[in-house]
Each structure stands twice: as structure tokens, then as C-alpha cells.
C-alpha positions as CSV (number, residue, x, y, z in Angstrom):
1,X,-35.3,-56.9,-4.5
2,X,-35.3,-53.1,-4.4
3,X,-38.5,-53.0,-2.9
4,X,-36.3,-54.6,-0.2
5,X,-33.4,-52.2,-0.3
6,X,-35.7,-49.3,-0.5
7,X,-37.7,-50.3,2.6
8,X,-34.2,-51.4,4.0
9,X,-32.9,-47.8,3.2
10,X,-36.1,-46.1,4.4
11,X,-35.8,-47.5,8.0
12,X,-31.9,-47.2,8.2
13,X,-33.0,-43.5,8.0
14,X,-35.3,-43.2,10.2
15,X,-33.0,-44.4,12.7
16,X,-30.4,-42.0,11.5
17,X,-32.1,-38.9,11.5
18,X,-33.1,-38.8,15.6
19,X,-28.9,-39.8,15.7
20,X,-28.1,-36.6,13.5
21,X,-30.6,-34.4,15.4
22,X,-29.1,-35.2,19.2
23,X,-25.5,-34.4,17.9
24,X,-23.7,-32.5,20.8
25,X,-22.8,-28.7,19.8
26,X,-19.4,-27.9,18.6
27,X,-16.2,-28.6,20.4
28,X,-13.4,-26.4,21.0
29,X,-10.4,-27.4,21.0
30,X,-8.8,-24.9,22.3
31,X,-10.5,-25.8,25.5
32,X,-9.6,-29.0,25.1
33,X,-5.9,-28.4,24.9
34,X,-6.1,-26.4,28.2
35,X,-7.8,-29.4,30.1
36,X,-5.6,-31.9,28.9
37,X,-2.3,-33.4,30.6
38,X,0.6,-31.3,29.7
39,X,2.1,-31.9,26.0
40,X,-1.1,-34.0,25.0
41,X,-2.4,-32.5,21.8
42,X,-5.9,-33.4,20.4
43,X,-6.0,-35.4,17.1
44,X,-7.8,-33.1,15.0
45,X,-5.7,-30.7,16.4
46,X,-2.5,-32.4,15.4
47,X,-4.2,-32.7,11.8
48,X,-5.2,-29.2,11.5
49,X,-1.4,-27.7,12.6
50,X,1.0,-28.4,10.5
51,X,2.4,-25.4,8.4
52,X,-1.6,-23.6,7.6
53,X,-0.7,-19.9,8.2
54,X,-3.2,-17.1,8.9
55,X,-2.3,-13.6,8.4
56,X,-3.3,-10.8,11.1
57,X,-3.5,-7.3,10.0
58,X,-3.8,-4.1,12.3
59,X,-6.6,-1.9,10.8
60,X,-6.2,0.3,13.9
61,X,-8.2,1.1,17.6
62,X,-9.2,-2.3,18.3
63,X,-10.3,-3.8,14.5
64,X,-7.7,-6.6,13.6
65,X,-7.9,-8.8,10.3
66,X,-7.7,-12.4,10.6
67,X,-7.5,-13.9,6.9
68,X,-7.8,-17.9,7.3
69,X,-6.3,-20.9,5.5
70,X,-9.7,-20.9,3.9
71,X,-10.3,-17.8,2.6
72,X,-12.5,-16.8,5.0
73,X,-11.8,-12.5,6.4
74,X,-12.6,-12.0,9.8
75,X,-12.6,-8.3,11.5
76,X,-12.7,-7.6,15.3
77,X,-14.5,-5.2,17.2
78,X,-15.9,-3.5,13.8
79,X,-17.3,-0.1,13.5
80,X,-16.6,0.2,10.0
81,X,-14.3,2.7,10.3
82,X,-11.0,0.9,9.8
83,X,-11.1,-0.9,6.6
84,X,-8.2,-2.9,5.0
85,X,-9.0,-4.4,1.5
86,X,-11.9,-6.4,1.2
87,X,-15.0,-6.0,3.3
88,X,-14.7,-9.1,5.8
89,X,-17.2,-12.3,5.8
90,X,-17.6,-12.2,9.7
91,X,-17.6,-9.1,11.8
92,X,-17.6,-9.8,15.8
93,X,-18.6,-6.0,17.7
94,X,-18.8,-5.1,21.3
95,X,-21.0,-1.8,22.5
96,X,-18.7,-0.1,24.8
97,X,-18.2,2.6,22.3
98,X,-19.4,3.6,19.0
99,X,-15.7,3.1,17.9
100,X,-16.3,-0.9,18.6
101,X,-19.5,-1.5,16.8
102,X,-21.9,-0.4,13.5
103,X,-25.9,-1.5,14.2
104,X,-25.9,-0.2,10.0
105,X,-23.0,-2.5,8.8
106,X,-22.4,-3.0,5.2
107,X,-25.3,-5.2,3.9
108,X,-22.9,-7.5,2.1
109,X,-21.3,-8.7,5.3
110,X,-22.5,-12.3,6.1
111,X,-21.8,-12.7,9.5
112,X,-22.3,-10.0,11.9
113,X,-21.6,-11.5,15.5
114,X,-22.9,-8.8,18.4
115,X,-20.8,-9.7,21.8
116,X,-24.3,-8.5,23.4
117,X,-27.3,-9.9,24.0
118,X,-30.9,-8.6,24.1
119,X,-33.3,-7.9,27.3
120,X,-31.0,-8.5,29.8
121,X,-29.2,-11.7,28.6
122,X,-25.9,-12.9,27.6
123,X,-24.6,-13.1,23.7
124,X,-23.9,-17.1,22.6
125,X,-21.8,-17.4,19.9
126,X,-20.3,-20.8,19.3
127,X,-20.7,-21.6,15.6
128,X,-18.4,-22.8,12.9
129,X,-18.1,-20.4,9.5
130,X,-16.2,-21.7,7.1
131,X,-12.6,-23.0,8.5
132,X,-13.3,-21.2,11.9
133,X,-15.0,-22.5,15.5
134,X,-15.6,-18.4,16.8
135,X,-17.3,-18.0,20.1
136,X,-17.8,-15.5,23.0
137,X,-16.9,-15.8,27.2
138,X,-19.3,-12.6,28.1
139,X,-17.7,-9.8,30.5
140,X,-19.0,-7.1,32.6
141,X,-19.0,-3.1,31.2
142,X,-19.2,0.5,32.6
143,X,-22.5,2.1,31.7
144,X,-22.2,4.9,29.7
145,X,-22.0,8.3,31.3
146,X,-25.6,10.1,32.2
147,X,-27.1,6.5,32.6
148,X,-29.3,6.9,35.6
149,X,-29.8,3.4,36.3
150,X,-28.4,3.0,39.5
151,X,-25.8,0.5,39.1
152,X,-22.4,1.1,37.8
153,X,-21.7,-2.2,35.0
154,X,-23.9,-4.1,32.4
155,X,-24.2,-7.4,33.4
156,X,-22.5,-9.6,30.0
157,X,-22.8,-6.3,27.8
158,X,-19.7,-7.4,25.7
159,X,-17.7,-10.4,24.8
160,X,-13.9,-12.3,24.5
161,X,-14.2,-13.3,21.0
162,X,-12.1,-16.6,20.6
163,X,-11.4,-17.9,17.1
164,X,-10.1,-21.2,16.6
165,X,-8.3,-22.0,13.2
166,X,-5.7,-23.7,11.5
167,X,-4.5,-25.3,15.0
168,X,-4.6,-21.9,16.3
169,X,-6.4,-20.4,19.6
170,X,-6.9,-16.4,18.6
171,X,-8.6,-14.0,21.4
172,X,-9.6,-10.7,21.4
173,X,-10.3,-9.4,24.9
174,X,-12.6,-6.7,23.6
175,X,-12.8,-3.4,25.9
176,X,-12.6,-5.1,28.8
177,X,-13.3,-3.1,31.9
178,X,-12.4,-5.4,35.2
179,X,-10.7,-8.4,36.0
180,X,-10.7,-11.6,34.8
181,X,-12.3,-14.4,37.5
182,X,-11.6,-18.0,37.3
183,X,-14.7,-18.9,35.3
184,X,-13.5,-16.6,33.2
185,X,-9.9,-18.2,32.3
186,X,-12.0,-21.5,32.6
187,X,-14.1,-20.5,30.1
188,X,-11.1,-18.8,27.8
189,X,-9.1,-21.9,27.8
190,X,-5.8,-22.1,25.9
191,X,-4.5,-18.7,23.7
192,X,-1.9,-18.6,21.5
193,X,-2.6,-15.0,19.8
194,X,-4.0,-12.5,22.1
195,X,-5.2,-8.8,21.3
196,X,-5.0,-6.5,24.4
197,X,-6.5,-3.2,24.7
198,X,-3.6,-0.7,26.7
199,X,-5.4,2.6,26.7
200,X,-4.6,2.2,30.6
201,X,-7.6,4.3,31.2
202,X,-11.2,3.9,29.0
203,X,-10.5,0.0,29.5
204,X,-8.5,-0.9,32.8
205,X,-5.3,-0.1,34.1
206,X,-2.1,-0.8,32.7
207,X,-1.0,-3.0,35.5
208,X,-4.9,-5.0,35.7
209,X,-4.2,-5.8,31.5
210,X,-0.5,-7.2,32.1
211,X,-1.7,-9.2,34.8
212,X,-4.6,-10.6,33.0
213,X,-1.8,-11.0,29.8
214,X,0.5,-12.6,31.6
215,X,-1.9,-15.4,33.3
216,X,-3.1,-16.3,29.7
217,X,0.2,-17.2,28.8
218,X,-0.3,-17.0,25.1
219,X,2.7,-16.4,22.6
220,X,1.9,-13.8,21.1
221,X,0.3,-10.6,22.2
222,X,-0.8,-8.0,20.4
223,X,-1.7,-4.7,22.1
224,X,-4.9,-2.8,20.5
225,X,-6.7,0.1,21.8
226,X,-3.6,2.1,21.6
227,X,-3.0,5.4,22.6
228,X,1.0,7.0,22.5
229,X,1.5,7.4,26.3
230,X,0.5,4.1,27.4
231,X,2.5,1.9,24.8
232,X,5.7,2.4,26.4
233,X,4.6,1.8,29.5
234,X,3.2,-1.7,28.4
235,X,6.2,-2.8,27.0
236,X,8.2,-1.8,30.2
237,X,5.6,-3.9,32.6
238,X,5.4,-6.8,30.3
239,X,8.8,-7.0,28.9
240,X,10.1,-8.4,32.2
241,X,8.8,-11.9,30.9
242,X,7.9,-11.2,27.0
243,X,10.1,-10.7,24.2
244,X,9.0,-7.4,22.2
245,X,9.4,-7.6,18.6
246,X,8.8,-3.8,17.2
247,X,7.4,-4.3,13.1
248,X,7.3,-1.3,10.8
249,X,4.2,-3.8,9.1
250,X,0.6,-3.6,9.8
251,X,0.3,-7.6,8.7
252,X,2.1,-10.9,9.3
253,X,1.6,-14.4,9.1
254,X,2.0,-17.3,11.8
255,X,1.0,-21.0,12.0
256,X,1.1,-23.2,15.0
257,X,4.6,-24.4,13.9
258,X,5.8,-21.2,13.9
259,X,4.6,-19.5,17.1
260,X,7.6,-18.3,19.3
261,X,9.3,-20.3,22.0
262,X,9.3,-17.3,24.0
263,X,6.4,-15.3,24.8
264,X,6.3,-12.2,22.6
265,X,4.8,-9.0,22.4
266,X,3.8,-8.4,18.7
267,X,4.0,-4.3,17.6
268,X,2.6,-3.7,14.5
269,X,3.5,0.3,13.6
270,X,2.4,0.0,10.0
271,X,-0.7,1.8,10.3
């Protein structure tokens, strides 16, 4: 008899292991919710609302926290330079600047996430780490000044980091240095949390950012990249359809529940 089982288990996974192996790559869901009819909200979704919080901390330039449900630390755009407690377990960089990346981060950092690729071709993240789906939609940047190339951009030399958690759709545009195209907010999907750079000069223009803010549509905006002429400036061209809500913090905490009926521009002064 458990020769029988044995031999019954022994071919039951040899079946199952082909099954396992042609398992389609992860989901997001925050793509999902964008394709879907209007108010439809993915099960898993609908599981993974509920009242989970994450807490998003301004460490300054363009280097936000994200501390999950899970424990997990998460730093954007991450030169080193702007550290906030613990060192994070997953570090997403773009190369614009040396202000946006390390190539020596710390050693004890798990997960370093480059929004470039190598010869020529585009970065793919899409991987789960811990309680968080994090992947890339590649843009276009400047070449750096003195490159004699002969063309003006880098093909896919940086990344829109998206970071999906705790029901939540988190993107940070990275230094973004053109317009958005439609394969681009195809590719985005649904935001509710948004980091903006408004430099309105080493990125794109004050007016190009609003426009590209306001056809994401997400809830909450935070600008990054800030400089103090241009942050005014934001506020006026975007406050015509967001709330602003000026924080003396550097941190706060939102879950899907709690994201604002009204679109709102997020300030966080506590740096």
C-alpha cells in the first residue's frame, strides 16, 4: 500500500512541477484597477485594503521612505545621502544625477533596484519583496553635459518606480525629463500616491509636471525635487483642482480607506 501512495505521489508531482514552472509572472493590480469598469475593485484587492497603513517619510531631494504593513523599508531614488532611521531593505535609483543613485551602496542593503539597464537595454523590474509588487515603466533622459554622442536623450536610461502595497498604487516619477505618451500612462496604470519632482528646470517645466500630475489623477501628490522658487508656483498651477494640505512633518501614514475624497497635494516641511 505505500509503495502505491509513493508511486501515486511521485507521478502527481511530476505533473505538478511543469504546472509550477509555466506560472504567468506577477500581476499588478494596480493595472488591473485601471482597466476595469468603473467602481469594480479586484478581490485581492478588496482583501488587501481594509485599514493596513504605510507610512511615507521625506528624507529630502527625491529619496522618500515607504515603511509597509510588513515591515519591509523602501527608499526612492537613493544616493545614500538622505538617511532616516534604519538603512532600507529595497533601494530603487535612477542615474540622472549622482544625487539619485550610489553604484557603492551600503553592503547590508538587500535589494538594490537600478531604473537602468545595461548595453543599451531597458531596466525590468517586476518582482514581489516581501509585502510589495515594485516594478519600473522606463523613460527617456538628457545626456549629461560634454557627452559627444550625437543625440540629445538616453533611450530608457531611468525608470517610474511603482510600488504596490496594502491596496495601495505608490509612484515615483523619478527625474523625469519629457512628457508622458500614452504607452506610458498605459503602462503606469492606476496611482493613488504620486511623488513629483518641481525643480521646473533640471527635470521639466513646471507647467509639463502639472499636466502629467493632473492626467494621473492620483490622490495624493507629493512634490520631490524641491527647490524654494518653484514650490509656490506648483501649488498655484495645481491648486486650481487639488486640495493643498501644508504639514510641519516629514512622515505620515495613509491606507486605502483613508485616501482623500479630493485630490490633494501632500507638503511635507519637516525636513
Amino acid at each position: 500500500m505505500r509503495r502505491l501512495v509513493s508511486a501515486a505521489l511521485a507521478l502527481f508531482g511530476a505533473f505538478l512541477s511543469p504546472a509550477l514552472a509555466q506560472q504567468p509572472p506577477q500581476r499588478s493590480e494596480c493595472l488591473a484597477m485601471a482597466n476595469a469598469v468603473p467602481r469594480a475593485m479586484p478581490a485581492a484587492f478588496r482583501q488587501a485594503a481594509g485599514s493596513a497603513e504605510v507610512q511615507i517619510t521625506y528624507a529630502g531631494h527625491s529619496t522618500y521612505f515607504i515603511d509597509t504593513p510588513g515591515g519591509l523599508r523602501i527608499a526612492t531614488d537613493y544616493s545614500g545621502a538622505y538617511q532616516v532611521g534604519r538603512l532600507p531593505d529595497v533601494v530603487t535609483m535612477n542615474r540622472a544625477h549622482s544625487t539619485h543613485y550610489s553604484l557603492f551602496p551600503d553592503k547590508r542593503i538587500p535589494h538594490v533596484l537600478h531604473g537602468w539597464g545595461e548595453d543599451g537595454k531597458p531596466a525590468i523590474v517586476s518582482e514581489r519583496i516581501g509585502d510589495t509588487f515594485i516594478r519600473n515603466v522606463t523613460t527617456d533622459i538628457r545626456r549629461y553635459f560634454g557627452d559627444d554622442s550625437g543625440t540629445d536623450m538616453i533611450r530608457d536610461g531611468n525608470s517610474i518606480f511603482i510600488f504596490e502595497v496594502a491596496g495601495l498604487c505608490i509612484g515615483h516619477l523619478g527625474h523625469l525629463h519629457h512628457k508622458l505618451d500614452e504607452s506610458h500612462f498605459a503602462q503606469i496604470g492606476r496611482l493613488d500616491i504620486v511623488m513629483v519632482p518641481i525643480d521646473g528646470t533640471y527635470t521639466m517645466s513646471l507647467d509639463g509636471v502639472s499636466e502629467i500630475t493632473r492626467r494621473l489623477r492620483a490622490s495624493v501628490v507629493l512634490p520631490m525635487h524641491r527647490f524654494a522658487t518653484p514650490l509656490d508656483e506648483f501649488m498655484r498651477l495645481i491648486g486650481r483642482q487639488f486640495e493643498i494640505d501644508r504639514r510641519s512633518e516629514r512622515s505620515f501614514r495613509m491606507s486605502r480607506d483613508a485616501l482623500p475624497t479630493t485630490p490633494t497635494v501632500i507638503i511635507l516641511d519637516g525636513v
